[in-house]
C-alpha positions in Angstrom: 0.0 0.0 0.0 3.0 2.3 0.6 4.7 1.6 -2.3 1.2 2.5 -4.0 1.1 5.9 -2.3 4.7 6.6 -3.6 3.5 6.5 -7.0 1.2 9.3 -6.7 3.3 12.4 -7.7 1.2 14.3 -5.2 1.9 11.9 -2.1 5.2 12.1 -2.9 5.6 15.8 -2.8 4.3 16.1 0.5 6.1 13.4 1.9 9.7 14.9 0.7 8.6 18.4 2.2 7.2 17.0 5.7 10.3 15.2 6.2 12.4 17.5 4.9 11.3 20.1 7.1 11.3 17.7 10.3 15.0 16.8 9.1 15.9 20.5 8.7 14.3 21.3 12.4 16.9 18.5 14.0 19.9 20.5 15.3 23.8 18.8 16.1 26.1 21.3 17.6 23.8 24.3 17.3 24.1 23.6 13.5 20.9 22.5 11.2 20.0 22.4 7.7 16.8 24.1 7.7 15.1 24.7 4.6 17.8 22.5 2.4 17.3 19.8 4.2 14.2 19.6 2.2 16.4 19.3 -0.9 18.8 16.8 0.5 14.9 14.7 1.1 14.5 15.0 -2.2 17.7 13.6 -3.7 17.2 10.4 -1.6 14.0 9.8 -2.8 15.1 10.1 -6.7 17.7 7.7 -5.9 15.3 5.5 -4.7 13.0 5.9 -8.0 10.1 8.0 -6.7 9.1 9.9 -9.8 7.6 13.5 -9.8 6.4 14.9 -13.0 8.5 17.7 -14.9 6.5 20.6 -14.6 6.1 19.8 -10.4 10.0 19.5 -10.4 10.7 22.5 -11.5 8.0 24.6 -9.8 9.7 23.1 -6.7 13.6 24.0 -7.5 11.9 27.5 -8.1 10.4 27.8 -4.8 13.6 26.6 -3.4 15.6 28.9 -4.8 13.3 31.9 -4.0 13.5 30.6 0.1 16.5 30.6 0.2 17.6 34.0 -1.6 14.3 35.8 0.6 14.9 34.3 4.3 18.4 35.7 4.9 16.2 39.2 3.6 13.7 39.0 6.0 15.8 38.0 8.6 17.8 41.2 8.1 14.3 43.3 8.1 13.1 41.6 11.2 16.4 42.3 13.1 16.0 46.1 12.1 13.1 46.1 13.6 11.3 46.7 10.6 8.2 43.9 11.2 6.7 43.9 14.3 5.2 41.0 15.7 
């Protein structure tokens, strides 16, 4: 049934962000991964043969890309002081 679920390109994307995030949360030495763990998620499961769809893919690697360049951005905003809470 598992193997089933994998199949659906849907499932799948879920599955690679929940853990990813849970992954990225997990710290060693005051060090984590955070965001990219999410990534690293979803180079396993390729290797392993899941299959997402083209279009999904890259809509993804976007998004990625985007967090990444925009969190060190708002962190700097929020340190200023600039968005209150």
């Amino acid at each position: 049934m598992f193997l089933e679920l994998l199949q659906s390109p849907y499932f799948s994307i879920f599955l690679i962000v929940a853990l990813g995030f849970m992954l990225g949360r997990i710290k060693i030495c005051g060090l984590s991964l955070d965001v990219s763990a999410v990534i690293f998620i979803a180079l396993f499961f390729g290797h392993l043969g899941v299959f997402i769809p083209k279009s999904l893919g890259n809509f993804g690697l976007v998004l990625f890309i985007f967090i990444m360049i925009i969190n060190p951005v708002l962190a700097q905003v929020e340190k200023k002081g600039a968005v209150e809470k």
